[in-house]
C-alpha positions in Angstrom: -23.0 -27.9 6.0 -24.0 -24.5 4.5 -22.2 -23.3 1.4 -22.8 -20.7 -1.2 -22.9 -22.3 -5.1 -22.0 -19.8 -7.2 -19.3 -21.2 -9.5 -19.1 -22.4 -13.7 -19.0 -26.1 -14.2 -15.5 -26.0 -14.2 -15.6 -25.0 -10.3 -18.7 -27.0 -9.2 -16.8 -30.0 -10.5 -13.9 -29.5 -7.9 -16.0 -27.6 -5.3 -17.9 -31.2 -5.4 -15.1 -33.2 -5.0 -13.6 -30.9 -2.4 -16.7 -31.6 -0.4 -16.2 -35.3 -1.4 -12.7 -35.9 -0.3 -13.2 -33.9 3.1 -16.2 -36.3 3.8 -13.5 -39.1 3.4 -10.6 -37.2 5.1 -8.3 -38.7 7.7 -9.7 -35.8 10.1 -13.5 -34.5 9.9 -12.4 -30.8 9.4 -14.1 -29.1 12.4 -12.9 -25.3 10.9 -15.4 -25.9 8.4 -18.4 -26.4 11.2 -21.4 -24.0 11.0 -21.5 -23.7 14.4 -17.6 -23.1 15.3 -17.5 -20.6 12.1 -20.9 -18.2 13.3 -19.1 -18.5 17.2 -15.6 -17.7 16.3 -15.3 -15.9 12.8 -18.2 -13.2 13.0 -16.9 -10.3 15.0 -18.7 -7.2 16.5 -18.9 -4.4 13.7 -16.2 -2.7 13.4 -16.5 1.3 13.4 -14.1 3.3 12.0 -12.9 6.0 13.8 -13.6 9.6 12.6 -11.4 11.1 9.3 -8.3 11.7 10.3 -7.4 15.6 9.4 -4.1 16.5 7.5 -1.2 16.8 10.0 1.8 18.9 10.3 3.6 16.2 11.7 3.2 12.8 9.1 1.0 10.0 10.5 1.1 6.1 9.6 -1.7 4.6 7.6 -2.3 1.2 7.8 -3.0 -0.8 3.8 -2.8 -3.6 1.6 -1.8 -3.0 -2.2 -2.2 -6.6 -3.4 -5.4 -8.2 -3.4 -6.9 -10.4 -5.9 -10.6 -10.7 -7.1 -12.3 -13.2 -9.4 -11.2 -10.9 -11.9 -7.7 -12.5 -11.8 -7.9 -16.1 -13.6 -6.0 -18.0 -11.0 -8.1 -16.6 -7.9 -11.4 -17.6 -10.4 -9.9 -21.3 -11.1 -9.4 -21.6 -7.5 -13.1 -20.8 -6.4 -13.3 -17.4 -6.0 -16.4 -15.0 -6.9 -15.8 -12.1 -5.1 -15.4 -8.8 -6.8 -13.1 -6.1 -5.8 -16.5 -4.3 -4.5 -16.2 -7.1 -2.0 -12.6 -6.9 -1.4 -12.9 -3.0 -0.4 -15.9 -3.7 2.0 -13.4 -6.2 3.6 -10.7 -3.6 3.6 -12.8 -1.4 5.4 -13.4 -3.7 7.9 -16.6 -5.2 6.7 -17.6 -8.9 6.5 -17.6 -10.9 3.4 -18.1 -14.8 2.7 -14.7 -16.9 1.7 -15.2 -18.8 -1.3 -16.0 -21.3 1.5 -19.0 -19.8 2.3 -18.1 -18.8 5.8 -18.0 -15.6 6.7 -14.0 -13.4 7.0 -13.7 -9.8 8.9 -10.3 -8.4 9.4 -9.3 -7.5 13.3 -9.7 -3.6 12.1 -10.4 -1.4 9.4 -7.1 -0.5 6.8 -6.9 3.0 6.2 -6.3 2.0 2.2 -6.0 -0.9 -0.2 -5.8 -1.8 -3.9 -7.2 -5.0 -5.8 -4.5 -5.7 -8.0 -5.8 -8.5 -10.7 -3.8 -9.9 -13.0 -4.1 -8.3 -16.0 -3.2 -11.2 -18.1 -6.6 -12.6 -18.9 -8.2 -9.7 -16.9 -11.6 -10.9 -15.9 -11.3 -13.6 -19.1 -12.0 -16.7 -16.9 -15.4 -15.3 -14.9 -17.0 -13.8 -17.9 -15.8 -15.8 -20.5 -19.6 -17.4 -20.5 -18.4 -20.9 -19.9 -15.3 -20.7 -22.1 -12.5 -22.4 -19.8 -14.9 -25.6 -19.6 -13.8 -25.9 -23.3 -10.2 -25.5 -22.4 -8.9 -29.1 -23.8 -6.2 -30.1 -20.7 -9.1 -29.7 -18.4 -11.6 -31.5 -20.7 -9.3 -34.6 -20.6 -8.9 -33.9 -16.7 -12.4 -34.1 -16.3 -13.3 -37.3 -18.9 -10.2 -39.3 -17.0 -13.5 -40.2 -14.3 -11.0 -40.5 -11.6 -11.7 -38.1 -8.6 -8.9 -38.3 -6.7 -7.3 -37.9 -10.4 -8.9 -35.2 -11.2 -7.9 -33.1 -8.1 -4.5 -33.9 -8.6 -4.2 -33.3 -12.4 -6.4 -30.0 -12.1 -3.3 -28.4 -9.8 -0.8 -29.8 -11.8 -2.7 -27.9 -14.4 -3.2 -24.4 -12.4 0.2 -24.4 -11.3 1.0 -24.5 -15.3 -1.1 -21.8 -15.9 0.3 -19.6 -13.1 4.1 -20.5 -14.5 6.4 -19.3 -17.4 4.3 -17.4 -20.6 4.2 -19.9 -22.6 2.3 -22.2 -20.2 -0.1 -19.3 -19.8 -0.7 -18.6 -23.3 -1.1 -22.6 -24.1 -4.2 -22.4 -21.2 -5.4 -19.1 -21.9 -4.5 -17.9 -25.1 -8.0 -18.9 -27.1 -9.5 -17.0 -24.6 -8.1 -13.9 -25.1 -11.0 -11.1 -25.6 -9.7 -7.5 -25.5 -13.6 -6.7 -24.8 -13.9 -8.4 -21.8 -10.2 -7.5 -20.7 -11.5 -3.7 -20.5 -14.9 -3.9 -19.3 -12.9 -5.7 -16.1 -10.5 -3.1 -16.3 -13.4 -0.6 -16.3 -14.8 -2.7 -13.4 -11.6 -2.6 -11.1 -11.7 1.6 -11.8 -15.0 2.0 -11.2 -15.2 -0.1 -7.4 -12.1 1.9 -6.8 -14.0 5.5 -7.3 -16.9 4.2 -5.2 -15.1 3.4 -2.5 -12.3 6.1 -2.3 -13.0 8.8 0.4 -11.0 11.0 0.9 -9.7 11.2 4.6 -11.4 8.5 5.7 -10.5 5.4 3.0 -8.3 5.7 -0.2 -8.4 3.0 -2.2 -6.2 2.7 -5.4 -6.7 2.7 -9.3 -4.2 -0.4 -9.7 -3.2 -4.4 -11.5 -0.6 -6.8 -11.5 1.9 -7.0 -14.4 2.5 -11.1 -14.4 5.9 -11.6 -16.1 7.3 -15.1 -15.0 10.4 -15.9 -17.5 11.1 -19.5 -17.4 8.9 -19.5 -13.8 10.9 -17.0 -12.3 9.1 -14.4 -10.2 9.2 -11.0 -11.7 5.8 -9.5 -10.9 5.2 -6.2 -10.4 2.0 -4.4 -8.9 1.3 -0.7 -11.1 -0.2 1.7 -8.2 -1.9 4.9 -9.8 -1.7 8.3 -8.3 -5.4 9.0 -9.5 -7.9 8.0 -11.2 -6.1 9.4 -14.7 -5.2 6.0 -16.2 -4.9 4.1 -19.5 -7.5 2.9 -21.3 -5.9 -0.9 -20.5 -3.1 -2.3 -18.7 0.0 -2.6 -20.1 0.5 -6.6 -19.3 2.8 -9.5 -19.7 1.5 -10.0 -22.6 2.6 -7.1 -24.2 6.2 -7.7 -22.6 7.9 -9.9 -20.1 10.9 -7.7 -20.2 10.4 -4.8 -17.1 12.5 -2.2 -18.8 9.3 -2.6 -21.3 6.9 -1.7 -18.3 9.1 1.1 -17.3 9.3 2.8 -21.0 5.0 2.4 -21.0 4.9 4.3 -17.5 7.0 7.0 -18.5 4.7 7.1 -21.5 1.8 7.2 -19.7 3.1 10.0 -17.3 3.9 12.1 -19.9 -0.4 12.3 -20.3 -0.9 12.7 -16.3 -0.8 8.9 -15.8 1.9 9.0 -13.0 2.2 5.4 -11.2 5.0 3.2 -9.4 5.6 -0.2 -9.9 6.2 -2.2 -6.7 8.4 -5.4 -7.1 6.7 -8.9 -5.2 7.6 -12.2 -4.0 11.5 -11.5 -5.0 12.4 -14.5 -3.1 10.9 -16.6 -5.9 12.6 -15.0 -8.6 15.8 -17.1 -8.7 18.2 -14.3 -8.2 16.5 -12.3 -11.5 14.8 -9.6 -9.3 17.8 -7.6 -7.9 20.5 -9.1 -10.8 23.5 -7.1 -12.1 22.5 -7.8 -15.8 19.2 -6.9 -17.5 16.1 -9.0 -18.6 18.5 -9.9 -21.7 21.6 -10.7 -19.7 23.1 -7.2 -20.3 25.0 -5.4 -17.6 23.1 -2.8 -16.0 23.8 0.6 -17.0 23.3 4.3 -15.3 20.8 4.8 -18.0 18.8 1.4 -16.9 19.2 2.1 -13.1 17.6 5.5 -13.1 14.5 4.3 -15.1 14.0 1.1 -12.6 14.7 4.2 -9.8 12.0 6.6 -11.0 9.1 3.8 -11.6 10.1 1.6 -8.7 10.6 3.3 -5.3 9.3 0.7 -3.4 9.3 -3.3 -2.7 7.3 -5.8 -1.0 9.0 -8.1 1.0 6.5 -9.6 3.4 3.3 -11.7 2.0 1.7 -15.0 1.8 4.1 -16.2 -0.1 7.4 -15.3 2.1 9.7 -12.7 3.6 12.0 -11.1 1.1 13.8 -9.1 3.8 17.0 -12.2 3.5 18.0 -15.1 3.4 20.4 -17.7 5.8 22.3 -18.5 3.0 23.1 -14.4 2.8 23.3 -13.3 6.1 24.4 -16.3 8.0 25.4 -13.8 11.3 21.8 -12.6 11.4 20.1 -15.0 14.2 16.8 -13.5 12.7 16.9 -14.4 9.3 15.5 -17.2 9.0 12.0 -15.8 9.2 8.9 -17.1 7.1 11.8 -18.7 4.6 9.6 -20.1 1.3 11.9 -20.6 -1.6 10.6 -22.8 -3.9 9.9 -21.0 -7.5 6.0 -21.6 -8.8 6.7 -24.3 -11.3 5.5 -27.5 -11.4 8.5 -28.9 -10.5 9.3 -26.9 -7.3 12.7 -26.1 -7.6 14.7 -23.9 -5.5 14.8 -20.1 -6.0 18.7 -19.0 -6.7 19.3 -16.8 -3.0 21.8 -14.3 -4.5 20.1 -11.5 -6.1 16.4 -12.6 -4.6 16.1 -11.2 -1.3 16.5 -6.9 -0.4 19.2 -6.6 2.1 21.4 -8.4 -1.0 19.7 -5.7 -3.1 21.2 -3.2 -1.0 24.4 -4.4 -1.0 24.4 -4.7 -5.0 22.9 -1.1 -5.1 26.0 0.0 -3.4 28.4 -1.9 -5.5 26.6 -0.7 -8.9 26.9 2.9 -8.1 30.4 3.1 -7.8 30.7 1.0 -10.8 27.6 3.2 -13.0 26.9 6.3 -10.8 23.1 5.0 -10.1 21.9 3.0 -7.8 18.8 1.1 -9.0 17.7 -0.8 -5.6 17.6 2.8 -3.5 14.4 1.6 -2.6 12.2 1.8 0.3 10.3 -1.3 1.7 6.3 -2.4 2.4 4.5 -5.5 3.1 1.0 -6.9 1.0 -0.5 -9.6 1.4 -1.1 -11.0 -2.3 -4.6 -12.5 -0.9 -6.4 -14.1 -3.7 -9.8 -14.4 -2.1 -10.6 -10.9 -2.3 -9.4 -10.3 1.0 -5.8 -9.9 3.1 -5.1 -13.3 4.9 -2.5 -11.4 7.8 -3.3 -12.3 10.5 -2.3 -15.2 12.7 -4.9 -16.3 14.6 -7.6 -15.2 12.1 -6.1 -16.9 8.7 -7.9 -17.9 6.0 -5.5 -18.8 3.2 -4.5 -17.6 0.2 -6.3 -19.6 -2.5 -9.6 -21.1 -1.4 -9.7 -24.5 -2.7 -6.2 -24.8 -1.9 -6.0 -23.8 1.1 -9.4 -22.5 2.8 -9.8 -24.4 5.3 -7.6 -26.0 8.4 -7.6 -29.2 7.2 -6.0 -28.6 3.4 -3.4 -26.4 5.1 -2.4 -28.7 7.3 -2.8 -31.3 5.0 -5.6 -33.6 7.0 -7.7 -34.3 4.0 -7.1 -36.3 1.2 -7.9 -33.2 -0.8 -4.3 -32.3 -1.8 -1.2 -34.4 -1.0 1.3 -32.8 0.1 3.1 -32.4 -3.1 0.6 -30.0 -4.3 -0.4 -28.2 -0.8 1.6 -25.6 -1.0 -1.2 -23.7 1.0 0.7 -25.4 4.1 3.9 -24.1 3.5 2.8 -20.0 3.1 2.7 -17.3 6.0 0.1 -15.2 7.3 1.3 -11.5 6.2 1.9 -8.8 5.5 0.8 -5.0 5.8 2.4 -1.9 4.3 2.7 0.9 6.3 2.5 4.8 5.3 3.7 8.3 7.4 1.8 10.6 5.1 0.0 13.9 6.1 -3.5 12.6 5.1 -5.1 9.6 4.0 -5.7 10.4 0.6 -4.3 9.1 -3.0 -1.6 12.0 -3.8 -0.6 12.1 -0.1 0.0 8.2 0.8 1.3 8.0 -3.3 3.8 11.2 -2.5 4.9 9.1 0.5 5.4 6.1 -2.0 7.5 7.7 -3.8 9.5 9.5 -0.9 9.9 6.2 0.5 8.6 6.8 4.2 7.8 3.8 4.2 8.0 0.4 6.2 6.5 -3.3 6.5 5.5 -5.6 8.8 4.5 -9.3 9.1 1.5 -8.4 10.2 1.0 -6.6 13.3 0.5 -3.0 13.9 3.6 -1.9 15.4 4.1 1.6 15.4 7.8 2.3 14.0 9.9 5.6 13.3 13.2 5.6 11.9 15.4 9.0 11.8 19.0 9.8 11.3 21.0 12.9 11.1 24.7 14.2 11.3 23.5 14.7 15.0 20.5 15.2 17.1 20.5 17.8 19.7 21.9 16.5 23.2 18.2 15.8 25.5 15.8 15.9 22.5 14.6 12.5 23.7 13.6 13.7 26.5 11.5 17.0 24.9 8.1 16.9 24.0 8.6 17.7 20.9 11.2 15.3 19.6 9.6 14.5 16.7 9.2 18.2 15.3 12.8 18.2 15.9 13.7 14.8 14.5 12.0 16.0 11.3 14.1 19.5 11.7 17.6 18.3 12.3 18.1 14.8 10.2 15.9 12.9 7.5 13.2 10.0 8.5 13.0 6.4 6.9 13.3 7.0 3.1 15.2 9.4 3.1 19.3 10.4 2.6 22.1 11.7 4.9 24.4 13.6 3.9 27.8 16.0 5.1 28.6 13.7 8.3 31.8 14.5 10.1 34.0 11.7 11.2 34.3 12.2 14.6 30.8 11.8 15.8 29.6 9.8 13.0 26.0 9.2 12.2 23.3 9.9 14.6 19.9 7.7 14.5 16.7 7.1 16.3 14.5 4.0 16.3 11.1 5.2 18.1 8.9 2.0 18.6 5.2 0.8 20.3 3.9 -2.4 20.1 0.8 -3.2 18.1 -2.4 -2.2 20.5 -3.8 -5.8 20.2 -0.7 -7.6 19.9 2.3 -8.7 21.6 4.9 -7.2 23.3 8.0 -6.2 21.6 11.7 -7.8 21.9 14.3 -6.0 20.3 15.3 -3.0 17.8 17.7 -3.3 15.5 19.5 -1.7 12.9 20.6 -3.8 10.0 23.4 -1.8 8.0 25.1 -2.4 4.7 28.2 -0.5 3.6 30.9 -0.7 0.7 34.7 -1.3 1.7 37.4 0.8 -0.1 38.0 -2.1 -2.5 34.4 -1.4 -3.8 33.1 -5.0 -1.9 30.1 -4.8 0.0 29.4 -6.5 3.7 26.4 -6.0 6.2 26.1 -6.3 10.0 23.3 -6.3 12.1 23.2 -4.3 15.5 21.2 -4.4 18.6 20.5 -1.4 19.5 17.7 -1.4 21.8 15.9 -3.8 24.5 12.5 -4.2 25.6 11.6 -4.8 29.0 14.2 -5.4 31.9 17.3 -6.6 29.5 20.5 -5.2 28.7 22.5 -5.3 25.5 26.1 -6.7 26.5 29.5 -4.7 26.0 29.7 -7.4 23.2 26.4 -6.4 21.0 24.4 -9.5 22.1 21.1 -9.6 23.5 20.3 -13.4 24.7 16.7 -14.7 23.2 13.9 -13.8 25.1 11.9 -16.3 26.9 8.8 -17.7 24.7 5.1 -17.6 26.9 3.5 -19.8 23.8 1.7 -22.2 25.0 1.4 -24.6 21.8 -1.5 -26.6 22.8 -3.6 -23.6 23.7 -2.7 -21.7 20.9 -1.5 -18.9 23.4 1.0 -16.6 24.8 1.5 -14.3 27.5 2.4 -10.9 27.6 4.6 -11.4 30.8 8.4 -11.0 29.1 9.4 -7.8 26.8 7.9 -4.4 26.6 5.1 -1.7 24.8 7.6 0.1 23.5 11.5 1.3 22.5 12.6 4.7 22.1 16.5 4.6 21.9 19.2 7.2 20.2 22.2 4.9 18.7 25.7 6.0 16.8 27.4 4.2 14.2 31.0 2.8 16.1 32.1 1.5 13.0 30.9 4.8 10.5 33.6 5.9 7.6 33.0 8.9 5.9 34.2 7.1 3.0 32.2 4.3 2.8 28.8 4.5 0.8 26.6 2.7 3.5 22.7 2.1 3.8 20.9 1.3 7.0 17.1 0.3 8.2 15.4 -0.5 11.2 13.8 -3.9 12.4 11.9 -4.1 15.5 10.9 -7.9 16.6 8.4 -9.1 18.9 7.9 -11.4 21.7 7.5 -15.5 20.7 3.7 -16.1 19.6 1.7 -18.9 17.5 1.8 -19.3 14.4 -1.3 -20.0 12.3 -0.5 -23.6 11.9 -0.6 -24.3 15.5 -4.1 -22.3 15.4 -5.3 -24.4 12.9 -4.2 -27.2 14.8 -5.6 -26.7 18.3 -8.8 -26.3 16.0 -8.5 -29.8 14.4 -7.0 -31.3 17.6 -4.0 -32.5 16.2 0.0 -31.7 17.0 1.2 -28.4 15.7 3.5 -29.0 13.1 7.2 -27.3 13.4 7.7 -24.4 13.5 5.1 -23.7 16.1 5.9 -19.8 16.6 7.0 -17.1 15.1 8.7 -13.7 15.9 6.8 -11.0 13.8 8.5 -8.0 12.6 8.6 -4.3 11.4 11.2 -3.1 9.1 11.7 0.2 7.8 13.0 1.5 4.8 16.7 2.6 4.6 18.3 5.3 4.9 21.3 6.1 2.9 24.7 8.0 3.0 26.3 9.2 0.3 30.4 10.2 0.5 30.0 12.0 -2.8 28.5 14.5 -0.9 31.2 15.6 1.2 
């Protein structure tokens, strides 16, 4: 085997031992073979297409705001030596090598992207000259002599340092050095300048804020409109609370520093993400929810680490929510993340109920998808994963757990998903456009693929615009897209919307549209239904709302699927039967393909073993909401 050494003591110690325990696995690990990587990893080059000029009309851009570089100290403890240079060639569509040493290309170029490091630590653990060799956990790890010991203890001892503060700061906190924190810093804003262009590529000025109370998930990645930004992150360590983060953005906007703060991996934060009280237990106040509003207009809710869209245990009539399900918080113990008050439909719903009670909603927000890679690159896509954390996870045989590497207590790497992708409508590819967008909300994620989704609504829509060429001018004209707000709606025809809808180009067909709504009773209680509301290929929605499953083409020993059942596309006008002009109600779009394989049974036609359950998937686009407001009658 051919492998790149490039790694401190600390990671030549488990890189050796990684190499060691595959040798001795209960399955030789064929993903790792020279041959099989240089015949079925390295792709033609990929060309992008010429600039795209500004448009009248908004066009989607394709992106990935959370990627990690060695500059983050869990990504550097895990293998990885990549820089974000590296991580914006593989944006582009370049190749780089996996911590692995075998080369990774995305399908296709993303239009934009931003490496998002921790800034705890920032770029502590690579340049610390040797420092985290002297840490004393992993000193004892190291003198126990015990290999298989070793490995284990070593992730018992990353998976403290990724939990609550205090965990962090016993690991890290000797190695604190404010010079090397901003000469990474530095780094990060300099690799973005060189690779933003304008029109063709924009990538972002950007970090992760790493606050984990008690190893709940409350991360947050801090996007930057341009390249006006402070002279260092405001981290965890600075606060924990987000109301903190908040009150240092608006201080940094008031000198031209204008950024958002996009919420991650809410599933994992044990109900703490989209709570009615605040970071001290306080109810939430109209004061509280128009701060969160302003800095956060967007959320992630697809990425390696799970779908935040919902939750079976919340929306136990939705047939499709059980989708890429991974609950268990980041602790060492592995306990199960609270489902009330962790997932974004549930948001909604508490939006809803906290404006009538305030007069602010603070989850009016829009949604994207990110893939939270770690090995400076964005792990989407099925049959082209990689993992998340290389020597957790970077090859088929950790994920699936056929080496004696990691048990199965500590391969978490098996249990996490291959997505997601944020998706833009902006009128150019360029930071204050797609960051205007942000903010406005036109917005949507997917899973993965590139399907193409619009999402408008209106009091109504002129009778035959469907059917006119220019639909979409008039869509824009006559009612608001995804993002946006409806407002003055008559009772009698109630709310008129349009779900416009083309299947990714290289991926599979489509299934269904939905729309997903979420409204607020007169007694002030919230409820939500989901609607079918349009059908690909030769099917028919009953008189009763149902549409029966599709038929599934996967083949699951071929790692395969056919094309044969569903459609390219769905372009259907729907009303509301059940509107109130009363009622305070929010809805979004989700479109849902065809059955195909998930990247565990890929990984397991590669090692020649059975597919573990589940062996497909149905990937998904979901837009933001859009709201209406009785107040405005």
């Amino acid at each position: 085997m051919k492998f790149l050494f490039k790694y401190s003591n600390i990671q030549c110690i488990f890189f050796s031992l990684g190499l060691l325990l595959t040798g001795c696995s209960k399955y030789q690990d064929p993903s790792l073979d020279p041959l099989l990587l240089e015949k079925n990893t390295v792709k033609s080059p990929v060309v992008r297409s010429e600039s795209r000029k500004i448009n009248l009309i908004n066009d989607v851009f394709w992106g990935d705001l959370h990627i990690h570089t060695s500059l983050s100290y869990d990504a550097y403890t895990f293998g990885v030596t990549a820089l974000p240079d590296q991580a914006y060639t593989f944006a582009k569509g370049g190749t780089i090598e996996h911590a692995l040493g075998y080369p990774i290309q995305l399908s296709r170029p993303l239009d934009f992207a931003a490496v998002t490091d921790h800034a705890e630590w920032l770029g502590v653990a690579r340049h610390a000259n040797g420092a985290l060799s002297n840490n004393e956990r992993l000193k004892k790890i190291i003198s126990s002599g015990n290999p298989l010991a070793i490995t284990l203890n070593y992730f018992k001892t990353v998976f403290s340092q990724m939990g609550d503060m205090q965990s962090r700061i016993d690991n890290f906190g000797s190695l604190s050095n404010k010079s090397i924190t901003d000469a990474a810093w530095q780094q990060t804003i300099d690799s973005a300048e060189r690779h933003n262009s304008p029109g063709n590529f924009t990538a972002f000025i950007a970090y992760e804020w790493t606050s984990m109370p008690n190893e709940n998930n409350l991360h947050r990645n801090i996007i930057y409109r341009t390249n006006n930004v402070p002279a260092r992150p405001f981290s965890a360590l600075d606060s924990e609370d987000p109301l903190a983060l908040w009150q240092a953005l608006e201080r940094q906007r008031a000198h031209g520093q204008d950024a958002i703060a996009i919420p991650h991996n809410s599933n994992l934060s044990n109900g703490l993400m989209y709570g009615i009280n605040d970071f001290n237990g306080k109810a939430i106040t109209a004061q509280y929810s128009a701060l969160r509003l302003r800095n956060e207009p967007i959320s992630e809710i697809f990425q390696v680490k799970g779908a935040s869209e919902t939750h079976p245990l919340l929306s136990d009539s939705d047939e499709f929510a059980d989708f890429e399900i991974h609950d268990l918080r980041l602790s060492a113990d592995g306990t199960k993340s609270q489902a009330e008050g962790s997932y974004a439909r549930d948001a909604l719903r508490r939006g809803l109920e906290l404006e009538a009670r305030t007069g602010v909603n603070p989850y009016q927000f829009g949604f994207i998808g990110s893939s939270d890679g770690h090995g400076a690159s964005a792990p989407v896509e099925e049959d082209n994963y990689h993992g998340k954390l290389p020597m957790g996870d970077g090859t088929a045989g950790i994920r699936l757990g056929k080496t004696l590497m990691l048990p199965s207590k500590y391969n978490r790497g098996g249990m996490w998903s291959a997505m997601g992708l944020a998706a833009v409508w902006a009128k150019e590819n360029t930071r204050e456009s797609l960051f205007e967008a942000m903010q406005s909300k036109e917005t949507y994620a997917t899973s993965g693929p590139r399907i193409r989704l619009r999402f408008f609504a209106a009091q109504t829509f002129p009778d035959g615009m469907l059917m006119s060429e220019d639909w979409l001018v008039k869509a824009y004209e006559f009612g608001v897209p995804m993002g946006g707000q409806l407002r003055n709606v008559d009772q009698g025809s109630g709310p008129d919307f349009i779900i416009s809808a083309q299947k990714d180009p290289l991926g599979a067909n489509l299934d269904r549209a939905q729309i997903v709504k979420v409204w607020l009773d007169a007694n002030g209680n919230s409820h939500e239904k989901v609607y079918n509301v349009g059908a690909a290929g030769q099917r028919n929605i009953g008189d009763d709302g149902q549409l029966a499953a599709i038929v599934s083409t996967v083949n699951v020993p071929s790692a395969s699927y056919l094309n044969s059942v569903g459609g390219v596309s769905i372009f259907v006008r729907w009303q509301d039967p059940d509107f109130d002009r009363q009622q305070a109600a929010a809805y979004y779009a989700r479109v849902i393909e065809i059955p195909t394989p998930r990247w565990t049974t890929y990984d397991a036609k590669t090692l020649n073993v059975t597919a573990p359950m589940p062996q497909s998937l149905q990937e998904r686009a979901i837009s933001s909401a859009i709201w209406y407001d009785p107040d405005s009658l």
